[in-house]
C-alpha positions as CSV (number, residue, x, y, z in Angstrom):
1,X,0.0,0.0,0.0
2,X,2.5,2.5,0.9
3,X,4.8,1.6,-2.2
4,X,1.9,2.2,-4.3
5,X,1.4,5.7,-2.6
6,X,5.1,6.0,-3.1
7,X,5.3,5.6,-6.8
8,X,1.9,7.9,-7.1
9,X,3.9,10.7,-6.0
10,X,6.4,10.0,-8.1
11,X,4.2,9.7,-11.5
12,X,2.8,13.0,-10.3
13,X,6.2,15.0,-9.6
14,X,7.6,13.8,-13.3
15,X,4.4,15.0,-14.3
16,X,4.8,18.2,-12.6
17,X,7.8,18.4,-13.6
18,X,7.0,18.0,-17.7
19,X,4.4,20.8,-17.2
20,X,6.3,23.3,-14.9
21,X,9.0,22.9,-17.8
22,X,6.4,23.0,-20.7
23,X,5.0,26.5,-19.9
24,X,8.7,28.0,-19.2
25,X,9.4,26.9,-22.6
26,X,6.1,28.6,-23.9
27,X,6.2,31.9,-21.4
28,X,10.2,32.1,-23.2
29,X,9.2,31.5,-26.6
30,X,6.2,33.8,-26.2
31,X,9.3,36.8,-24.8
32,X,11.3,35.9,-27.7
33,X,9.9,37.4,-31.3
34,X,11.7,35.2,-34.2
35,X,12.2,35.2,-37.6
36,X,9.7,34.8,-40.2
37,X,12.4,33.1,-42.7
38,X,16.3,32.5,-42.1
39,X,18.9,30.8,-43.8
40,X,22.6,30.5,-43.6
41,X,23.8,32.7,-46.2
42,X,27.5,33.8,-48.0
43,X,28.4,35.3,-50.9
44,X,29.4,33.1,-54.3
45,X,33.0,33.7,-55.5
46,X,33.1,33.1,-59.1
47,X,36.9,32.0,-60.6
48,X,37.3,32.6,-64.6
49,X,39.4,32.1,-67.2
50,X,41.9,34.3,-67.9
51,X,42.1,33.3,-71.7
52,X,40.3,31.0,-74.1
53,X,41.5,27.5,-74.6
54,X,40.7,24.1,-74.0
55,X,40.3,23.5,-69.3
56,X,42.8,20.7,-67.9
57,X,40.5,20.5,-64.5
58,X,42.8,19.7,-61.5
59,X,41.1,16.5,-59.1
60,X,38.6,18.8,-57.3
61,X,36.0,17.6,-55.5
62,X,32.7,19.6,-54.7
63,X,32.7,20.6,-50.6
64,X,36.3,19.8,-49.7
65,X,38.8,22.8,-48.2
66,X,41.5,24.0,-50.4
67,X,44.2,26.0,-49.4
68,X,45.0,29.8,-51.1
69,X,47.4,28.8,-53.8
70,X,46.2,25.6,-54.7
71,X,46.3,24.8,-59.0
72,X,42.7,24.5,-59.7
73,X,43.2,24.6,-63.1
74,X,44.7,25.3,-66.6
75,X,44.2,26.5,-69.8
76,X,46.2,25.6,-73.0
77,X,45.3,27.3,-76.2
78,X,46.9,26.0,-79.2
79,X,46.1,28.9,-81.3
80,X,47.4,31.2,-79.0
81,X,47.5,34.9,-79.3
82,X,44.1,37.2,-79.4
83,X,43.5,39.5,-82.3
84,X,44.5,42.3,-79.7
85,X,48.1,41.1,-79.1
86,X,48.9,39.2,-82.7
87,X,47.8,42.8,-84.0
88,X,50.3,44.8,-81.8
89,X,53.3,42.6,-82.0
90,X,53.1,42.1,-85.8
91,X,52.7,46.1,-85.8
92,X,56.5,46.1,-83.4
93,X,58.5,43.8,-85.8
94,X,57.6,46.0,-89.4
95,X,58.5,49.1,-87.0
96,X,61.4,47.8,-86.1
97,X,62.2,46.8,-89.4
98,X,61.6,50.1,-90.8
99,X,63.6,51.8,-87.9
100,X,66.7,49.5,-89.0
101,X,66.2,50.3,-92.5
102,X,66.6,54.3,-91.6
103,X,69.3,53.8,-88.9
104,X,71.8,51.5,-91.8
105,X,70.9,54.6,-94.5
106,X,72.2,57.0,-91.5
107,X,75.2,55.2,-91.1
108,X,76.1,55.1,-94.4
109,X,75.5,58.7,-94.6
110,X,77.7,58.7,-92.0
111,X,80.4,57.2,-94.0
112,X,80.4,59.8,-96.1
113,X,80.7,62.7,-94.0
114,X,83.6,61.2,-92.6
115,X,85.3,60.8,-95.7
116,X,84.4,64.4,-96.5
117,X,86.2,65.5,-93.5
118,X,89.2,63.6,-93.9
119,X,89.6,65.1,-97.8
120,X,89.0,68.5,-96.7
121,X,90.7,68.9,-93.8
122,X,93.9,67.3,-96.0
123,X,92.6,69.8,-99.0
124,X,91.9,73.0,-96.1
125,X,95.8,72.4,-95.1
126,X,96.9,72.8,-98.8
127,X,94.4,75.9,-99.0
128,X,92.0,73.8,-101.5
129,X,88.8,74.6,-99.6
130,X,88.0,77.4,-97.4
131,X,87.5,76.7,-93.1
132,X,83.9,77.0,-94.2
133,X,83.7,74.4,-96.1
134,X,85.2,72.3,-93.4
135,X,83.1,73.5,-90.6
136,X,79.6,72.5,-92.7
137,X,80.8,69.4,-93.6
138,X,81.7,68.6,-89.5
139,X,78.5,70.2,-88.9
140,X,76.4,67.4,-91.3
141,X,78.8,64.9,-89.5
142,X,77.4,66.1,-86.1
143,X,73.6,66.4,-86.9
144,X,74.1,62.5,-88.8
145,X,75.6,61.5,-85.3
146,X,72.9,62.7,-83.4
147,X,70.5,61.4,-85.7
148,X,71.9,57.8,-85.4
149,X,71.8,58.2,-81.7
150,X,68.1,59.1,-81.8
151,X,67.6,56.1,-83.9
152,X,69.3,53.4,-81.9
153,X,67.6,54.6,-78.9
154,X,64.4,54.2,-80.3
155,X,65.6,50.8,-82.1
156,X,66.1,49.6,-78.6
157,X,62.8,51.0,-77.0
158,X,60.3,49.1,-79.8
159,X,62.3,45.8,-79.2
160,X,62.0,46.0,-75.7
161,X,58.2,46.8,-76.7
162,X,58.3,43.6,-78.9
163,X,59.7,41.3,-76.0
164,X,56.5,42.9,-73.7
165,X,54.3,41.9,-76.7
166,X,55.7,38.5,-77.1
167,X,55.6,37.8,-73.1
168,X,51.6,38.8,-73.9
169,X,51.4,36.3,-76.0
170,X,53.1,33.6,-74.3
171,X,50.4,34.4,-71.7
172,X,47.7,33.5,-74.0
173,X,49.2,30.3,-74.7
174,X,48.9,28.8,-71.7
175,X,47.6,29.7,-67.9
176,X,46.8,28.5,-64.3
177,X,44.9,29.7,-61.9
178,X,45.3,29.5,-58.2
179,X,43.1,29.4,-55.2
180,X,42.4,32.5,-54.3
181,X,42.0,32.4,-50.6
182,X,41.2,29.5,-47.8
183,X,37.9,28.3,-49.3
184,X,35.7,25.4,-50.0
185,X,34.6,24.0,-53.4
186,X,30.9,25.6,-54.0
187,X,30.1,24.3,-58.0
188,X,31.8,23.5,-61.0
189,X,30.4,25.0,-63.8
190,X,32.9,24.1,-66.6
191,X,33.8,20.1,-67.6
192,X,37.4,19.0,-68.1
193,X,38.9,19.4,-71.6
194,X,36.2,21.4,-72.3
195,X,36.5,24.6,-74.8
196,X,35.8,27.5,-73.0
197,X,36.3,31.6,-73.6
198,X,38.2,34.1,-72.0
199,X,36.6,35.3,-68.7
200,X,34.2,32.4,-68.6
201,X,33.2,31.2,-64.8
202,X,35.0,28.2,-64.0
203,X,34.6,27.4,-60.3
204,X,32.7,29.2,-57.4
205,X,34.2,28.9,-54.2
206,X,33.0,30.3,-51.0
207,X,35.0,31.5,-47.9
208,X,34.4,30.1,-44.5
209,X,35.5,33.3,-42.9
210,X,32.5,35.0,-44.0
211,X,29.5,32.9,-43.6
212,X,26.6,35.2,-42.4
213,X,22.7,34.6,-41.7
214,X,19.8,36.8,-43.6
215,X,16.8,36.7,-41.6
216,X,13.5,38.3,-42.2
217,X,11.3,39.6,-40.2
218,X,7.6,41.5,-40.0
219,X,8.1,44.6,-40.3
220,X,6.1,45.6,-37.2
221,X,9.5,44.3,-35.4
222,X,11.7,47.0,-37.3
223,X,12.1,49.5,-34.2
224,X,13.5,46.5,-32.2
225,X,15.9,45.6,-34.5
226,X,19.0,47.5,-35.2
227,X,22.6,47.0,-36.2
228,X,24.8,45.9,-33.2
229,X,21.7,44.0,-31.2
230,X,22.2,40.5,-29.8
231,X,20.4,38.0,-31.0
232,X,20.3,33.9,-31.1
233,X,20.3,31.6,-34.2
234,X,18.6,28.1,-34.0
235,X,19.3,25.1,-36.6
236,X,16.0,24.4,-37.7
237,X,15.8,20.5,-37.0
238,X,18.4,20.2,-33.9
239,X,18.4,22.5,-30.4
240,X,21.9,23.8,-31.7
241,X,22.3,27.5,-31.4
242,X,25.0,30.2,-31.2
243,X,24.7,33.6,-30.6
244,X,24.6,36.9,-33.3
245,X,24.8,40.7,-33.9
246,X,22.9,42.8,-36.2
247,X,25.2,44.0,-39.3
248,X,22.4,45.9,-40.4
249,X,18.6,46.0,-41.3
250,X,17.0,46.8,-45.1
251,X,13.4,47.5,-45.1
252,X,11.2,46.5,-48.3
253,X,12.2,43.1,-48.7
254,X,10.1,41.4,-51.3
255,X,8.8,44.5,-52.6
256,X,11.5,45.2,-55.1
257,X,14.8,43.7,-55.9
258,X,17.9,45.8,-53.9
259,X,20.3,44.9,-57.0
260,X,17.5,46.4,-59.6
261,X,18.3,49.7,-61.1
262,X,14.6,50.2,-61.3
263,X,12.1,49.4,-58.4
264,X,8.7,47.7,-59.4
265,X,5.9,49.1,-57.4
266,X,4.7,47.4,-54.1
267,X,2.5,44.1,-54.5
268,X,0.0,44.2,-51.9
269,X,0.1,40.0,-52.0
270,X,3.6,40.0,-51.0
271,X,4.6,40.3,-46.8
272,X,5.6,43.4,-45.1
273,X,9.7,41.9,-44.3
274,X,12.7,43.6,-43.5
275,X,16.0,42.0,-44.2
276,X,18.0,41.7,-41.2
277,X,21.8,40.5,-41.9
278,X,23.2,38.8,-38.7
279,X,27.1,38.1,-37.9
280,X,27.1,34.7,-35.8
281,X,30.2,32.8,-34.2
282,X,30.4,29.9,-35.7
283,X,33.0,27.7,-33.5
284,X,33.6,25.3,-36.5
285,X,29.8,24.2,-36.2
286,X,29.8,22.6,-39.4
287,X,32.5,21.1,-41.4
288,X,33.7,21.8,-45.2
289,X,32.0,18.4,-46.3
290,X,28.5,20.4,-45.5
291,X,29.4,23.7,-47.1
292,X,29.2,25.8,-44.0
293,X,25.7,25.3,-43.7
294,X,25.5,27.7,-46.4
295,X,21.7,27.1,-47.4
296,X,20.3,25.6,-44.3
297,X,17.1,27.2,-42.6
298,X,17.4,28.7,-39.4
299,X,15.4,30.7,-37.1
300,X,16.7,34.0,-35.1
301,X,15.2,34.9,-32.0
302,X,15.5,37.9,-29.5
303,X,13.7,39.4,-26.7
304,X,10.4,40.9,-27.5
305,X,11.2,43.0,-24.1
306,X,14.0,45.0,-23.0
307,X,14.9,47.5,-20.2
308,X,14.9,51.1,-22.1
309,X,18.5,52.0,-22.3
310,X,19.4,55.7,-21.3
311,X,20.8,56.3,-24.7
312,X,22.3,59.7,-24.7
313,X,20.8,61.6,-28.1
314,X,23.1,63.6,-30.4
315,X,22.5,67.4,-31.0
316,X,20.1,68.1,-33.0
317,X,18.3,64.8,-32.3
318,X,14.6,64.1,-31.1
319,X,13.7,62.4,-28.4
């Protein structure tokens, strides 16, 4: 009889116990206002092609960690040279050719004068020509000089343009691109030994440094949320959470798109949101393998009532 009693009052304390634990839960959750939609969010860093070829793909493998400098991929292109650089470097070897053409006439020009000077300085000693005849012969000898100068300096200026133009070239002929930073495989959008264009998107990697949550909220919320709040992010699915801070808040999500040069008018069908974007430490919560949890739903609470803060206002401020 007694050990009946007993375990009575011990079915009724769990019970309690569910109940008293129960409506804490609900009197929290009802001081909490949450998200109407949250995800895990980053931005997509798109890797191109520097020139057009045919992709040798490195072994890369979607989700897995890959240090900054690590060959993703190259590019060989057997008809190497754009219009661009072919153009400019064919334009380099006829100047050049022209410039040698003028700098040999110069020289043997050159020639000349100097055997001018030599038969009238030996015919100005035997009084056969006068001093001026001498002197404008040494000056064409001078301004020839100076000319050939001119010339080779220039001669050496386009060739050293021609080896830029041929190092241009060489570029286009072949290329590899690196890892840009720490970052995880996102997609690959081109195949291997596929034919692909200059600045075509290769890759998109994302970095783990800079994974971020956009939340959105009714906009009857927006005077309680401001940049530099505290707030809490919940994995939809599990009881994990970590805590967050307000970057900042964008009214009129839905209503028009914030990338749009033009905004579309207001649909009266759509919700009344503001976008909330949220910094949140992490603490290596999910590994490379699950892309950060870039994409996975969450839900962001914080208090629905705070002590008012004596906020001191700025001059010219209303209270």
């Amino acid at each position: 009889m007694i050990g009946r009693f007993v375990l009575q009052l011990i079915r009724l304390a769990v019970i309690m116990t569910v109940v008293a634990m129960l409506i804490y839960m609900v009197v929290k959750e009802c001081r909490m206002l949450s998200s109407e939609q949250a995800l895990i969010n980053t931005e997509i860093i798109s890797i191109h092609s520097p020139i057009s070829g045919i992709i040798h793909m490195n072994d890369i493998v979607l989700g897995s960690a890959c240090p900054k400098d690590y060959p993703l991929f190259k590019v060989n292109n057997p008809c190497f040279g754009n219009v661009e650089s072919t153009a400019q470097f064919t334009y380099l070897q006829n100047l050049i050719d022209v410039t040698n053409a003028e700098l040999r006439q110069n020289v043997v020009q050159r020639e000349k004068y100097v055997a001018d000077q030599q038969r009238f300085k030996t015919l100005e000693a035997v009084g056969g020509v006068s001093r001026r005849d001498l002197e404008g012969v040494e000056n064409a000898l001078a301004v020839i000089d100076s000319a050939i100068e001119k010339k080779s300096e220039q001669l050496q200026h386009q060739r050293e343009r021609l080896s830029e133009a041929r190092q241009q070239m060489d570029l286009q002929k072949e290329a590899e691109v690196l890892m840009p930073l720490d970052g995880v495989i996102w997609a690959v959008v081109k195949k291997n030994n596929e034919m692909i264009n200059a600045n075509d998107e290769v890759i998109q990697v994302i970095d783990p440094k800079k994974i971020l949550v956009d939340a959105f909220f009714h906009e009857k919320y927006v005077k309680k949320l401001s940049p530099g709040k505290k707030v809490v992010v919940r994995e939809i699915g599990s009881r994990r959470q970590w805590t967050g801070e307000i970057m900042f808040v964008r009214a009129g999500a839905g209503r028009f798109t914030f990338n749009s040069l033009l905004v579309d008018p207001p649909d009266l069908m759509k919700k009344r949101l503001v976008e909330v974007r949220i910094r949140v430490e992490w603490q290596d919560a999910f590994t490379p393998g699950e892309f950060n949890g870039v994409g996975r739903g969450v839900v962001v609470f914080m208090p629905r009532f705070e002590r008012e803060s004596k906020i001191p206002y700025c001059v010219g401020g209303q209270k």
